[in-house]
C-alpha positions as CSV (number, residue, x, y, z in Angstrom):
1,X,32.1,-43.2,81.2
2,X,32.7,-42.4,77.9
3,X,31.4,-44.7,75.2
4,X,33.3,-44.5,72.0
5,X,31.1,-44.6,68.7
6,X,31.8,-47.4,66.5
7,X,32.6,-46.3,63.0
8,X,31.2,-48.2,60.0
9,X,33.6,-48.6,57.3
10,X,31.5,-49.6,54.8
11,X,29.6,-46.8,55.1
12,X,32.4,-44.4,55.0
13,X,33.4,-46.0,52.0
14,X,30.5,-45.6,50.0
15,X,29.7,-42.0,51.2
16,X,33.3,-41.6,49.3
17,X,32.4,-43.3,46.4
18,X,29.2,-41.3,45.9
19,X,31.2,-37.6,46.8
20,X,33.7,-39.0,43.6
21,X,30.8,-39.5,41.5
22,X,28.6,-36.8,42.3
23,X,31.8,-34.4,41.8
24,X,32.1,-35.6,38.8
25,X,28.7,-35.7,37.5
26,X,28.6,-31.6,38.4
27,X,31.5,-30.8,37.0
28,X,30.3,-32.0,33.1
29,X,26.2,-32.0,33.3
30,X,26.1,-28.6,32.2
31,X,27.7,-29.1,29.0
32,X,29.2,-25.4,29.4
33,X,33.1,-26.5,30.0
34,X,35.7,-28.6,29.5
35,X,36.0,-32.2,31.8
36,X,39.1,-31.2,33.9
37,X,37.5,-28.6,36.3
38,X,35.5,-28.9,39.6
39,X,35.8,-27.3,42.8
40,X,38.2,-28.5,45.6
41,X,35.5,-29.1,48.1
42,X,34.6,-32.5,47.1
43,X,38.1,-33.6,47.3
44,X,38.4,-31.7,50.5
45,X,35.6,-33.6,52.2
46,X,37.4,-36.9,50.4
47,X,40.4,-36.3,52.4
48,X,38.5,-36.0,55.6
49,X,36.7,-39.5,55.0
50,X,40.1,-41.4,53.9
51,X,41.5,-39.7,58.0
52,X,38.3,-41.2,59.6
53,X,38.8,-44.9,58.7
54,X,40.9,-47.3,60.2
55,X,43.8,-49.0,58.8
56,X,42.8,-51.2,56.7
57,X,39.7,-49.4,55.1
58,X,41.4,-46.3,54.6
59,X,43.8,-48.1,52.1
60,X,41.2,-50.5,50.7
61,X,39.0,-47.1,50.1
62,X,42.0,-45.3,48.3
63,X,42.4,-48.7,46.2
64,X,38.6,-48.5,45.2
65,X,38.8,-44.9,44.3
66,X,41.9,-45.3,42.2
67,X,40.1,-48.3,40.2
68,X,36.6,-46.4,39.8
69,X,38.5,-43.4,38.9
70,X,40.4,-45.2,35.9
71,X,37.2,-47.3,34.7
72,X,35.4,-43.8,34.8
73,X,38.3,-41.9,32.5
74,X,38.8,-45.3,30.2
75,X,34.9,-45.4,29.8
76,X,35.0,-41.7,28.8
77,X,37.5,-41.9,26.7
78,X,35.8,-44.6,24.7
79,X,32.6,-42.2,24.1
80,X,34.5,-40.8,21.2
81,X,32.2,-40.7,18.1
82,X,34.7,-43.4,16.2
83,X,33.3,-46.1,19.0
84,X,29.5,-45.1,18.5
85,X,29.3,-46.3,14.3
86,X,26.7,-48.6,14.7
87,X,25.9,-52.4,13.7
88,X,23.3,-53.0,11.7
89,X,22.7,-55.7,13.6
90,X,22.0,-53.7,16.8
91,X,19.9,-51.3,14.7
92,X,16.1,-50.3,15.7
93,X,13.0,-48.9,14.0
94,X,12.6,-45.4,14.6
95,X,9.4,-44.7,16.2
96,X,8.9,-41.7,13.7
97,X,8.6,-44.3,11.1
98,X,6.6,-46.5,13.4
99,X,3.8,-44.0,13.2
100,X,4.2,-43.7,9.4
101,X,3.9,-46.7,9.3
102,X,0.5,-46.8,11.2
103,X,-1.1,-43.5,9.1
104,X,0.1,-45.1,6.0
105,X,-1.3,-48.9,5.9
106,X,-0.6,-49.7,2.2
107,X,3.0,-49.0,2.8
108,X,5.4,-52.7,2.8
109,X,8.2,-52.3,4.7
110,X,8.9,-55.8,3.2
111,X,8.3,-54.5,-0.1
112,X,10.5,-51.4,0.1
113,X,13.2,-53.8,1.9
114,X,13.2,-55.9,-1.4
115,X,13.4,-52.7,-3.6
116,X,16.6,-51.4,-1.2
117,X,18.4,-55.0,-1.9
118,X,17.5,-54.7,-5.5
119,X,19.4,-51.2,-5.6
120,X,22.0,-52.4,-4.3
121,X,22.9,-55.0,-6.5
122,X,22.0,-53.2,-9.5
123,X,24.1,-50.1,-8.4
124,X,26.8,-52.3,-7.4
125,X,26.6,-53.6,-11.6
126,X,26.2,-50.0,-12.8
127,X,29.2,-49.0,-10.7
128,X,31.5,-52.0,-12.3
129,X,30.4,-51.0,-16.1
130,X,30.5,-47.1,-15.4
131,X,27.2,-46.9,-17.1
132,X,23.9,-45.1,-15.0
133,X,21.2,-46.0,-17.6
134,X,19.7,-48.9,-15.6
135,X,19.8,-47.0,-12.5
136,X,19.0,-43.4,-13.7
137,X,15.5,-43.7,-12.9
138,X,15.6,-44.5,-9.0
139,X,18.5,-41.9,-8.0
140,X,18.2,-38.7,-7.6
141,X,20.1,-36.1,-9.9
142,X,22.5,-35.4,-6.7
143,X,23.5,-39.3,-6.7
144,X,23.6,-39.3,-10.4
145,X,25.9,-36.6,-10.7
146,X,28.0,-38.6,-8.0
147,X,28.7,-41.4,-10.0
148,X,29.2,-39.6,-12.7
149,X,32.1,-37.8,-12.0
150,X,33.9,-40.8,-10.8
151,X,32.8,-42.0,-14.0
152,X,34.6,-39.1,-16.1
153,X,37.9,-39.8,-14.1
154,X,37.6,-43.5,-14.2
155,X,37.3,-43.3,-18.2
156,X,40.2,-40.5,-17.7
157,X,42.6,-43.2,-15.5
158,X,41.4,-46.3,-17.3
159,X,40.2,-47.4,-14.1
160,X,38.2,-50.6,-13.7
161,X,36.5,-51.8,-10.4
162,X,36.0,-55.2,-10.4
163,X,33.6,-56.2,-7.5
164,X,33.2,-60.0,-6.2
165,X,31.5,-62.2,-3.7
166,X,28.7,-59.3,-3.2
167,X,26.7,-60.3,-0.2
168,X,23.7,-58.4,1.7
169,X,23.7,-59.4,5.3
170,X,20.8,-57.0,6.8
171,X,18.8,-53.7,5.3
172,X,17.4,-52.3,8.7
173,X,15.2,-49.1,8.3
174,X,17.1,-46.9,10.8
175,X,14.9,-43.8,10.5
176,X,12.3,-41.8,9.4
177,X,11.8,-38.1,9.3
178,X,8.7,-35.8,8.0
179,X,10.4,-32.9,5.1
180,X,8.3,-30.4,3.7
181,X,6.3,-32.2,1.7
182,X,8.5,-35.3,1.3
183,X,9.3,-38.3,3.5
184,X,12.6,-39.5,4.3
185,X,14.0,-43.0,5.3
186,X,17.5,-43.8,6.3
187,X,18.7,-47.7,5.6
188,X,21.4,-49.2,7.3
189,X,22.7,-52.0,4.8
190,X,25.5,-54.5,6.1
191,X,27.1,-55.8,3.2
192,X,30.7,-57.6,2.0
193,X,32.3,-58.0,-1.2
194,X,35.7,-58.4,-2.7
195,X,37.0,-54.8,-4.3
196,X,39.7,-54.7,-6.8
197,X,40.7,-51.5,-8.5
198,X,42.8,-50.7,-11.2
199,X,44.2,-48.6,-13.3
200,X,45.8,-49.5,-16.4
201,X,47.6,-46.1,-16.7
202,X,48.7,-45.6,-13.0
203,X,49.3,-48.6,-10.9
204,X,50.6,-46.9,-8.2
205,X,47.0,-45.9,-7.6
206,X,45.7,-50.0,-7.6
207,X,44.5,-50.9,-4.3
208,X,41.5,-53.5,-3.3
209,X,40.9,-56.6,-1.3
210,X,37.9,-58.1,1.1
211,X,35.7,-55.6,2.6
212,X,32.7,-55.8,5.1
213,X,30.9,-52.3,5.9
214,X,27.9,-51.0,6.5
215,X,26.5,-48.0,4.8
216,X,23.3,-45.7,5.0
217,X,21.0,-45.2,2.0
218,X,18.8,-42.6,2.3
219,X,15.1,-42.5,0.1
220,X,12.8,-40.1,-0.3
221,X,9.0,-40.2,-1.6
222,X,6.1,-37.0,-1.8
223,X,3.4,-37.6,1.3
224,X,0.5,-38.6,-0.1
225,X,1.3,-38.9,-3.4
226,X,-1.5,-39.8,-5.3
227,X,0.4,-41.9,-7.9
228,X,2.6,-45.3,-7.5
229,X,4.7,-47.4,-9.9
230,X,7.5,-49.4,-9.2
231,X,11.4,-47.6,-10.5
232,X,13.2,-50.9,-9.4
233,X,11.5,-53.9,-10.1
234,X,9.2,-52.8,-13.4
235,X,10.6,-51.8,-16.9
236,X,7.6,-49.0,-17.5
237,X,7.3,-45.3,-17.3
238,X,4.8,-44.9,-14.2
239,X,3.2,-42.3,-15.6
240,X,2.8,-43.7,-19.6
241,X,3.4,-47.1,-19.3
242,X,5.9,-46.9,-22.2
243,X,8.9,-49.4,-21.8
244,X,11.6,-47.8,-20.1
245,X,14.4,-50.3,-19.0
246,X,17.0,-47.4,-19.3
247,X,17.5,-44.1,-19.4
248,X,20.1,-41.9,-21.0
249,X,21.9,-38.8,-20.0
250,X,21.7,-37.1,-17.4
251,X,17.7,-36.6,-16.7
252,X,15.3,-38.6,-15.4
253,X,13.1,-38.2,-17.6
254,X,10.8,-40.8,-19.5
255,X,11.7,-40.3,-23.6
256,X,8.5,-40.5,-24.6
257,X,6.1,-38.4,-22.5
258,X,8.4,-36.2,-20.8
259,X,7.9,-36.7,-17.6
260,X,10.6,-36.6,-15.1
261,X,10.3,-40.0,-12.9
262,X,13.3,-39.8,-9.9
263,X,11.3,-36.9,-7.8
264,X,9.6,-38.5,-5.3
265,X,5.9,-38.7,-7.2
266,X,6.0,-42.0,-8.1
267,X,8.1,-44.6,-5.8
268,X,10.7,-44.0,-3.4
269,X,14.1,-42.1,-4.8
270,X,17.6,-42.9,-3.2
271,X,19.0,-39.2,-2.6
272,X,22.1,-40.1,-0.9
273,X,24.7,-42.8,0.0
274,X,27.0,-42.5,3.1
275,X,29.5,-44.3,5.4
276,X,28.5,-45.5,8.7
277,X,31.2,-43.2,10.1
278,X,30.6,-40.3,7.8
279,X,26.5,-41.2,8.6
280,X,27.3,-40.6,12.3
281,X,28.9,-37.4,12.0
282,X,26.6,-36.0,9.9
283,X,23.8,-37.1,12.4
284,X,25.7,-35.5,15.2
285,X,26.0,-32.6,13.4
286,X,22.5,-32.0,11.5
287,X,20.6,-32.4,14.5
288,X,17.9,-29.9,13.2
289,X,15.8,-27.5,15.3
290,X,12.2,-28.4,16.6
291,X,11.1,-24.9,14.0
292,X,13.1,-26.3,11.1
293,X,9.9,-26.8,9.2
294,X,8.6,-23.3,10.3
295,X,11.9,-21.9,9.0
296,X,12.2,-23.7,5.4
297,X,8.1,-22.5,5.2
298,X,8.8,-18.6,5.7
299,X,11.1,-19.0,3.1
300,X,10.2,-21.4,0.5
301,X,6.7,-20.0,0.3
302,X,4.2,-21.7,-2.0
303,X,7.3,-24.0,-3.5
304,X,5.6,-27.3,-3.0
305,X,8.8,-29.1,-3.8
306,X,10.8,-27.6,-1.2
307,X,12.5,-30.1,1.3
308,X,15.7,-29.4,3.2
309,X,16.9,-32.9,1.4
310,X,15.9,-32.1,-2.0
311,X,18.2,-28.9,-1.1
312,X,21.0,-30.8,0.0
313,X,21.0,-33.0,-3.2
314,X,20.9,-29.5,-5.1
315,X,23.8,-28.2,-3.6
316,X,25.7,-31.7,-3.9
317,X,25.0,-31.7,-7.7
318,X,25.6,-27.8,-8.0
319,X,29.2,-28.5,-6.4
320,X,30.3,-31.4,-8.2
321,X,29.8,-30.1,-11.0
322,X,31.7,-27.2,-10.0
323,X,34.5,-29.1,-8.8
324,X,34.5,-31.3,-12.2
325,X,34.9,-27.6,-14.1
326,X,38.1,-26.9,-11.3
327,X,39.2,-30.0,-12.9
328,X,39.3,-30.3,-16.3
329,X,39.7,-26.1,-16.2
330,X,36.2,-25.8,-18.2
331,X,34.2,-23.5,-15.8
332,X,31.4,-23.1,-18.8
333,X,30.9,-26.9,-17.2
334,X,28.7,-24.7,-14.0
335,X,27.6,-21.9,-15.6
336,X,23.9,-23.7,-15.2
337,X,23.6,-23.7,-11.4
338,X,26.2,-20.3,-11.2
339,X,25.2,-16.4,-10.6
340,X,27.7,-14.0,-12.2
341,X,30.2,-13.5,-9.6
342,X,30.6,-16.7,-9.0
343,X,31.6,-17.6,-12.3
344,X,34.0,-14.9,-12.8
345,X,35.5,-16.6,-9.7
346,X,35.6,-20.0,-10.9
347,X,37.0,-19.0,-14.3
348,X,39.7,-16.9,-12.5
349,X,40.4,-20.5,-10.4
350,X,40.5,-22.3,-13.7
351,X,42.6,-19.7,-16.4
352,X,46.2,-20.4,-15.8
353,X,46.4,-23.7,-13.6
354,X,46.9,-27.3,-14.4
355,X,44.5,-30.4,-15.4
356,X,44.0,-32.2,-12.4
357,X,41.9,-35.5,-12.1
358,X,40.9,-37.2,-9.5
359,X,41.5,-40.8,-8.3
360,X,38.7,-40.0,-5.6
361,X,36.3,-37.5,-5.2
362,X,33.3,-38.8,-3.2
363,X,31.0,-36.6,-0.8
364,X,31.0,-37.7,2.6
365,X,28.6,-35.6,4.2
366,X,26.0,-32.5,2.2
367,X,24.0,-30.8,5.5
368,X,22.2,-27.6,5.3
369,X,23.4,-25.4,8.3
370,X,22.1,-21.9,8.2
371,X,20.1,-19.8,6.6
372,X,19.5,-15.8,6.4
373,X,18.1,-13.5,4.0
374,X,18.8,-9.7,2.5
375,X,16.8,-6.5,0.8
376,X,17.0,-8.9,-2.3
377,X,17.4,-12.4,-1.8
378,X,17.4,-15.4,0.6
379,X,20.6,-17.9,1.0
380,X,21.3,-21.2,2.3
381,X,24.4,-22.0,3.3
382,X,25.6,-26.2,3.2
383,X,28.6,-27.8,4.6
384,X,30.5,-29.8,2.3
385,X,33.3,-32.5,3.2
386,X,34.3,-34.3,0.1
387,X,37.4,-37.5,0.2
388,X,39.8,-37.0,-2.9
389,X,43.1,-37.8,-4.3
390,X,44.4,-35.4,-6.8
391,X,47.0,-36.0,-9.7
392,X,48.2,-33.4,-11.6
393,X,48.6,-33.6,-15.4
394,X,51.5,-32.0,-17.1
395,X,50.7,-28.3,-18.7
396,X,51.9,-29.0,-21.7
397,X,50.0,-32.5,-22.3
398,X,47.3,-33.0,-20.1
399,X,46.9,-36.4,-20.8
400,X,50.3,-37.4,-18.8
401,X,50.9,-37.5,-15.5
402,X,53.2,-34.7,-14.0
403,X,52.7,-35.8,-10.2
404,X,50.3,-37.4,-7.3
405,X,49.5,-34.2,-5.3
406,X,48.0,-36.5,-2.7
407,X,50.1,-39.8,-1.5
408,X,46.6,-40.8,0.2
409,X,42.8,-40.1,-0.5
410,X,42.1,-36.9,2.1
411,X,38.9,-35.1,3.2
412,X,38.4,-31.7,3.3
413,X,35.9,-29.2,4.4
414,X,33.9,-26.5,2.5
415,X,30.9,-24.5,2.0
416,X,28.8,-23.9,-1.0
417,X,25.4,-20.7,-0.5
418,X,23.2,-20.9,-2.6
419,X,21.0,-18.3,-3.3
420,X,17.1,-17.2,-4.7
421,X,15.6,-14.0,-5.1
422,X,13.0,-13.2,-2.3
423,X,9.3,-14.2,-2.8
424,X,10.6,-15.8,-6.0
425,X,7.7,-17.3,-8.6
426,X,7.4,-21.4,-8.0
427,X,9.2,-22.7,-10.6
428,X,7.0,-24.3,-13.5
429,X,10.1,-26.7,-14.0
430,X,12.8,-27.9,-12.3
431,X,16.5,-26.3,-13.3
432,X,18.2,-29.4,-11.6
433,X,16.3,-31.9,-13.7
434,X,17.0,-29.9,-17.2
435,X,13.8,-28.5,-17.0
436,X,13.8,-24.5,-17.4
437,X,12.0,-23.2,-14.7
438,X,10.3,-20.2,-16.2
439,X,8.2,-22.2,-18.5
440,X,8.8,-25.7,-17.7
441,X,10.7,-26.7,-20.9
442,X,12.7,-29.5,-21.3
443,X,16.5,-28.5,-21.7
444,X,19.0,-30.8,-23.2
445,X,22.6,-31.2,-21.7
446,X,23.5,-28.0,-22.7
447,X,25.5,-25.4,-20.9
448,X,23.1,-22.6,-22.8
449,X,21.9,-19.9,-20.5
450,X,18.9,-19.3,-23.1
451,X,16.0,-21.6,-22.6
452,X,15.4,-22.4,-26.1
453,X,11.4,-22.5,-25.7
454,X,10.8,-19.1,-24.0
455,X,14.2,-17.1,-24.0
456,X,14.4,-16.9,-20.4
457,X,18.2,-17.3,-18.8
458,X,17.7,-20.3,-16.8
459,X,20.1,-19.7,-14.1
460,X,17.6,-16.9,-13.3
461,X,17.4,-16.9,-9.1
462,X,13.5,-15.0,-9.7
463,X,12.4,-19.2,-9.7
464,X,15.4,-21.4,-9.1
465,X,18.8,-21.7,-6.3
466,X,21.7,-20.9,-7.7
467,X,25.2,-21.0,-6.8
468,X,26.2,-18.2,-4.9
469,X,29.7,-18.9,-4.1
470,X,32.2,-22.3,-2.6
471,X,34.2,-21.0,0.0
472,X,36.9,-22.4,2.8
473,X,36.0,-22.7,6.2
474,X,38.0,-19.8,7.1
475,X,36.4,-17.5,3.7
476,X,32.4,-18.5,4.5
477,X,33.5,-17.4,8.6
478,X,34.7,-13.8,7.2
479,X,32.3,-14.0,4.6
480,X,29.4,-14.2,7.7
481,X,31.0,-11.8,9.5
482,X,28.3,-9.3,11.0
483,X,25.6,-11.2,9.4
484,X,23.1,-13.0,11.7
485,X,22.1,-16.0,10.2
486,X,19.5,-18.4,11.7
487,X,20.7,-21.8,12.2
488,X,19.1,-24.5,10.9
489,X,22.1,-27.5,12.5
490,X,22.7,-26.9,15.6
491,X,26.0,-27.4,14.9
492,X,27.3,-24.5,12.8
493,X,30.4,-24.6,10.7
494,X,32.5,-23.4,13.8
495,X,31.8,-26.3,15.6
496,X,33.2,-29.1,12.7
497,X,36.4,-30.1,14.8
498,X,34.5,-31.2,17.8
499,X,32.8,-34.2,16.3
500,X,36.1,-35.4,16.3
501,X,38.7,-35.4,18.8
502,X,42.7,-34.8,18.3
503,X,43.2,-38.2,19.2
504,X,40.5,-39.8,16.4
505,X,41.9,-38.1,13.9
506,X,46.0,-39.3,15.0
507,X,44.3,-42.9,15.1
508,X,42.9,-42.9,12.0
509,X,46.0,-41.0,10.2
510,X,48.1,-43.4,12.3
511,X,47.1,-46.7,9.9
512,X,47.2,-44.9,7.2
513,X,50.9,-44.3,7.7
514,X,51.9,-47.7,8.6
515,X,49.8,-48.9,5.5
516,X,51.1,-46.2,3.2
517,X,54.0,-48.5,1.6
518,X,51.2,-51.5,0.9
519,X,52.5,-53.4,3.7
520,X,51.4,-53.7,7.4
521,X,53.7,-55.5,9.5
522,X,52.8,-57.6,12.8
523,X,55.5,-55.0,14.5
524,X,52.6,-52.2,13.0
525,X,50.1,-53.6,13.9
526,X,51.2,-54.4,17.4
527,X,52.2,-50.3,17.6
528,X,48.5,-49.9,16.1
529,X,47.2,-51.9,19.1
530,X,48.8,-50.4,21.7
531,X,48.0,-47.0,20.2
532,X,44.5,-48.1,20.5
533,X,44.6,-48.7,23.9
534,X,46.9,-45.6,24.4
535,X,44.0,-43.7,22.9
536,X,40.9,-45.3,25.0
537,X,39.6,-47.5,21.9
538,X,38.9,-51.1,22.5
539,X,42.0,-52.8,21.0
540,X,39.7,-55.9,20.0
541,X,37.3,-53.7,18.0
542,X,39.7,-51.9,15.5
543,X,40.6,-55.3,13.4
544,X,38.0,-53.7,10.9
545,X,40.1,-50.6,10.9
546,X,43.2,-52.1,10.7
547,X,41.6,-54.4,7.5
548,X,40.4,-51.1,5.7
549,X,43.7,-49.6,6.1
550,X,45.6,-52.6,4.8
551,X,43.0,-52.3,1.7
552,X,43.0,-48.2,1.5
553,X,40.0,-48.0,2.2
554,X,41.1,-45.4,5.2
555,X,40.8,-41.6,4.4
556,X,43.6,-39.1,5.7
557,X,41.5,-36.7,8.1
558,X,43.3,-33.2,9.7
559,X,41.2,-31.1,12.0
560,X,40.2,-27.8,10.3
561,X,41.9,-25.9,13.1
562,X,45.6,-25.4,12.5
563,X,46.4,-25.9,16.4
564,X,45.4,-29.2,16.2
565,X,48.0,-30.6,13.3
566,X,51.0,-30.8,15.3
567,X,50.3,-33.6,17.6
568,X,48.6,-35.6,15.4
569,X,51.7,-35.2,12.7
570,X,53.9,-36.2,15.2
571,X,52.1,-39.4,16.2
572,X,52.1,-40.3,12.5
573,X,55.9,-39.7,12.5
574,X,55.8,-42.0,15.6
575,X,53.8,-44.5,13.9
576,X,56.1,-44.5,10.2
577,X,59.2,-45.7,12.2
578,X,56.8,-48.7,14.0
579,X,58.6,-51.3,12.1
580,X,62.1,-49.2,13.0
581,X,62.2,-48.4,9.4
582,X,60.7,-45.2,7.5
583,X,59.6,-46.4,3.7
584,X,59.9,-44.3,0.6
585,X,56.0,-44.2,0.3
586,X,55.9,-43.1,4.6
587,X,58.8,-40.1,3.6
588,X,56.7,-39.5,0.8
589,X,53.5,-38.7,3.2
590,X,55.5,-37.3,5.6
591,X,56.6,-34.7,3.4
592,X,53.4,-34.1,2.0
593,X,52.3,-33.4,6.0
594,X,54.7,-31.2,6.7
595,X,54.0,-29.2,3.5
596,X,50.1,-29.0,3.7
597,X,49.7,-28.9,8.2
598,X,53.0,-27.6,9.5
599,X,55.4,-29.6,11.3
């Protein structure tokens, strides 16, 4: 007699769960291709196991599959970069810093936690009186520069920001990282405050309420350095003792023994401030190589001062102040950090065009992402995405207002080389804190080549980086064509789109259309919801979204490659018609899309 084997459903079942999975798992672990192929011999072998079981497994299996399957796709769809900003809540130590902590005893994180808070609040005062003497001596000249620009335009606008109910709710040290010959730490501070802005000139470009973010602050301090003071908490020059409670113009340097203060010898320097969004890009971008410091060695030689962050807040001074000569068309405004074809190019930019100021212009993100060298000279190459608004002054009178080029604060992407002779001399001074750097003079604010102590041109690239050229995205790619630089980020400039996917940028662009006539409806915000959920975000997580586009706080952001623009347009044409009505200020944006990224 034959005896019929008894099949095990249960096991069937799970042997079909695991050939899902496992198909799955193969067809993304190595990284080389997109997440819809696979081969059919998984599913094949699928089929086969749904035949063998009996009714009612084989249906209970196909119900199972079908759940896993969408709680797989919904859980990668949620792995978008927009749904990893982290709390600073949820923040840990980094164990780099943990280790610092342990070869350096006399450091207080305590301490340095108290310092952070009282930066905050004493930027936060600086900000609201547009005035950087009380602060000058803790920030670097990258973060000075920064704030004053906004400054110039503020001042420019009669622009006031009034901020309110300023609370800190947690600093958390959220990494550490050796540089050269400099340490860095990253802070993660949580923080809330009522922000009104205004313009007396312009109202249309008013805009404030309650906001609660968090944002990283990044300091940096010499290893080992042999001398300590305190730039937050004590009114004396560290290295004379003289009072120094402020500071004027735009170097940090003590009035009465000429010492510069804000690099990194005496106390910790803040270097750089950046979103928590804009932070997490740039981390998943500037993910530096193992032989980074091997790399910046062979080519900064001897320079003891060489850090790739100390570079960075070069290249984010050099280009602001390029972008500040664009603006007011005065390009002898960079002829300090500028080589000679790059001048002739800026000037060209500047001869016949209009004023235009800026409502915005903040740097989101300054990475260093290649390097290479020639017969001659060495170059660094940095990515650059700046948020703006631009208003364009009549030709005629500069001082009135012609037209809002932008209808909404935008980013956009760039690149800025800098360059320095090879085997150049170690400067005796530093160019980017107006000291000349072929004899270690102190230069006033002056836009005069001519050191006035030793003759030298100070924009000389035998000791100091100078601007090499700003170009596109598309320019620095034909620019590098044929070269072979190495690459510092693993991420190069080609790669800027994928930190973001199509469908993060149409979120994001999506409230900033429904909130572009200064009112967000419940019908909006419903369509914003559902989008949400359209999109694989958590629809109970983007309240804090929908907040910072009601307060435009929200910046317009378009994918570098042109491919991309129509889908994400046409959701935001979607989203303007949410309330079944299209406002003036959403026909305005949409015109302004369709002019700038196609229809």
């Amino acid at each position: 007699m034959i005896i019929k084997k008894q099949r095990n459903p249960i096991a069937a079942l799970t042997f079909a769960v695991f050939v899902l999975l496992t198909l799955d798992a193969f067809s993304r672990a190595g990284g080389g291709g997109g997440g819809g192929g696979g081969d059919g011999g998984g599913i094949f072998e699928i089929v086969l196991i749904l035949l063998y079981l009996p009714f009612p497994w084989n249906f209970i299996t196909i119900g199972v599959l079908i759940l896993l399957g969408y709680l797989f796709r919904k859980k990668t769809k949620q792995a978008s970069v927009l749904n990893k900003v982290p709390a600073a809540a949820n923040l840990k130590a980094d164990p780099a810093f943990l280790k610092y902590k342990q070869a350096n005893p006399s450091f207080d994180e305590n301490a340095f936690v108290v310092k952070v808070k009282t930066a905050f609040m004493t930027i936060q005062q600086a900000w609201m009186e547009q005035n950087t003497k009380k602060i000058r001596k803790f920030i670097s000249d990258g973060v000075y520069q920064r704030f004053n620009v906004q400054f110039i335009m503020m001042k420019k606008l009669q622009q006031s920001n009034t901020l309110s109910q300023i609370e800190i709710h947690s600093v958390v040290v959220a990494g550490f990282r050796n540089d050269g010959d400099f340490n860095v730490l990253d802070v993660a501070i949580h923080a809330s405050m009522k922000d009104n802005f205004v313009s007396k000139r312009f109202s249309k470009l008013n805009s404030g309420g309650y906001d609660s973010f968090v944002e990283y602050w990044t300091f940096i301090r010499r290893s080992g350095a042999p001398k300590s003071g305190d730039l937050y908490n004590d009114v004396h020059c560290p290295q004379c003792g003289a009072e120094l409670s402020e500071i004027e113009g735009e170097t940090g340097t003590c009035p009465y023994c000429k010492t510069v203060i804000n690099t990194g010898e005496f106390d910790w320097v803040l270097c750089e401030i950046t979103q928590a969004d804009d932070y997490t890009f740039s981390q998943a971008m500037a993910h530096k190589e193992s032989n980074l410091y091997q790399k910046i060695q062979k080519i900064s030689g001897h320079d003891k001062g060489f850090s790739v962050q100390w570079l960075e807040d070069k290249a984010s001074n050099a280009y602001l102040q390029w972008e500040i000569a664009k603006s007011l068309r005065n390009p002898l405004l960079a002829r300090r950090f500028t080589n000679s074809e790059s001048y002739e190019k800026l000037e060209s930019e500047t001869e016949n065009g209009w004023t235009v100021l800026f409502n915005r212009l903040f740097l989101n993100d300054v990475t260093l992402i290649s390097a290479w060298n020639d017969d001659k000279s060495n170059y660094l190459a940095f990515f650059m995405r700046k948020s703006y608004q631009r208003l364009q002054m009549k030709k005629e009178n500069p001082e009135e207002l012609d037209a809002i080029i932008d209808p909404v604060v935008r980013t956009q992407s760039q690149v800025i080389v800098l360059t320095r002779t090879l085997n150049a001399a170690p400067p005796k001074g530093l160019l980017y804190a107006h000291q000349c750097p072929s004899c270690g003079g102190t230069l006033g604010d002056t836009i005069d080549l001519k050191c006035p102590f030793c003759g030298a041109e100070v924009n000389s690239p035998d000791f100091e980086w100078i601007v090499e050229g700003v170009y596109s995205l598309g320019q620095y790619k034909m620019r590098m064509e044929g070269a072979n630089p190495d690459e510092i980020a693993e991420m190069g400039v080609g790669k800027v789109d994928d930190l973001l996917d199509v469908r993060d940028y149409a979120f994001n662009n999506a409230l900033i259309m429904m909130a572009a006539d200064g009112v967000f409806a419940a019908e909006e915000e419903q369509f914003a919801r559902s989008l949400a959920k359209k999109l694989g975000y958590n629809p109970s997580k983007i309240g804090s979204a929908i907040e910072m586009a009601k307060n435009k706080k929200l910046v317009l952001r378009m994918p570098d490659d042109p491919k991309k623009h129509a889908k994400i347009v046409r959701i935001m044409e979607k989203a303007s018609q949410a309330d079944n009505q299209t406002t003036q200020a959403e026909t305005d944006l949409l015109n302004y899309l369709h002019q700038n990224f196609g229809s």
